[in-house]
C-alpha positions as CSV (number, residue, x, y, z in Angstrom):
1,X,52.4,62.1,112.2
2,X,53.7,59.6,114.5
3,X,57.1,61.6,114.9
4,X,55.4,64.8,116.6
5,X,53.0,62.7,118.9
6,X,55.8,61.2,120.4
7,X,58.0,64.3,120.5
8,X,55.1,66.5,122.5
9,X,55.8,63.8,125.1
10,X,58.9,65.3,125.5
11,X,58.4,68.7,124.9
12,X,55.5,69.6,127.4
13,X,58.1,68.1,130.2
14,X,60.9,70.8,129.0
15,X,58.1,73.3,128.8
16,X,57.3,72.8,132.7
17,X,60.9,72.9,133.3
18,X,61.7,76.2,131.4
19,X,59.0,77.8,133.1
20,X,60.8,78.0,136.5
21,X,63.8,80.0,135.3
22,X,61.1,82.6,133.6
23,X,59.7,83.5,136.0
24,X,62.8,84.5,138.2
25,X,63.7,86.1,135.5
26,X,60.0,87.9,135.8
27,X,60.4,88.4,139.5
28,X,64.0,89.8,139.0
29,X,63.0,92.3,136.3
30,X,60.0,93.2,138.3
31,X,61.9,94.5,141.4
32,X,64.7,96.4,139.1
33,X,61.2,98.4,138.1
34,X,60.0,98.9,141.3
35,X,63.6,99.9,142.4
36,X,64.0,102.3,139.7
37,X,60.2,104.1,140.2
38,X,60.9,104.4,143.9
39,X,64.1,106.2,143.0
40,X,62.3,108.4,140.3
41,X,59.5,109.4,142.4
42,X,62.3,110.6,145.0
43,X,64.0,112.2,142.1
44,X,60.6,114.1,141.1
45,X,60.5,115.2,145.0
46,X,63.5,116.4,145.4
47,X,63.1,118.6,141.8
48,X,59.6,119.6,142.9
49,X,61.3,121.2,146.3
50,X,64.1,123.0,144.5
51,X,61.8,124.4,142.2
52,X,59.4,126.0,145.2
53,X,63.1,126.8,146.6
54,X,63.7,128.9,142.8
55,X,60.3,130.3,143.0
56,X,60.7,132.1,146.2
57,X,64.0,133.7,145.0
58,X,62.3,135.0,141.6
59,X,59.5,136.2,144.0
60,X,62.3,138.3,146.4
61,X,63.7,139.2,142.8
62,X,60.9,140.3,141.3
63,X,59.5,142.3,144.8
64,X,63.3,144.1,144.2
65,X,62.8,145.1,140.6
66,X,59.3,146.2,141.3
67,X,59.2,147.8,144.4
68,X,61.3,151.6,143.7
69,X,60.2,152.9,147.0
70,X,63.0,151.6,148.8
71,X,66.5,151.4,148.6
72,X,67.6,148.7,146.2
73,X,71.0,148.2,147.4
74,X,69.8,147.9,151.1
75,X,67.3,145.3,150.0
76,X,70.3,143.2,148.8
77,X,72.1,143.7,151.4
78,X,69.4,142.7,153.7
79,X,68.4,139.2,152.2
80,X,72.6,138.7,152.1
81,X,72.1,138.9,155.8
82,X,68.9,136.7,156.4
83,X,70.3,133.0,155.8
84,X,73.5,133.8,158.4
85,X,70.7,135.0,161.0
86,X,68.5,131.7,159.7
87,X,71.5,129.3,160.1
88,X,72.7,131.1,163.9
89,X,69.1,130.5,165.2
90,X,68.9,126.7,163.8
91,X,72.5,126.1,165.5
């Protein structure tokens, strides 16, 4: 009994001393999470806007298929031409 009384001594020293490197360990592990959700909630963005960019060419698509009043080919042709007239009009 007298052996572990005097080695608690000791041991609740190291014990202080160990807890320094923990928790820089914590800290560190704590901002490689916070680094990684920042970059999956920009991942999620960036898939949420192609996926409204996908939905509007399944909507022109669909508007193509369906409507058989018009002219098909001309409809294609026509939404070839729209992104060069979108881009001269940015520039």
């Amino acid at each position: 009994m007298d052996n572990i009384a005097s080695w608690i001594w000791v041991l609740i020293p190291l014990a202080a001393i160990g807890i320094a490197p923990f928790k820089m360990w914590l800290r560190a592990k704590e901002r490689q999470i916070d680094a990684q959700s920042t970059m999956a909630a920009e991942k999620a963005a960036q898939y949420a806007s192609h996926t409204t960019e996908l939905e509007k060419r399944v909507r022109v698509l669909e508007q193509i298929v369906t409507d058989r009043g018009f002219d098909t080919a001309a409809q294609i042709e026509a939404l070839r031409d729209r992104p060069r007239v979108e881009e001269i009009a940015r520039s």
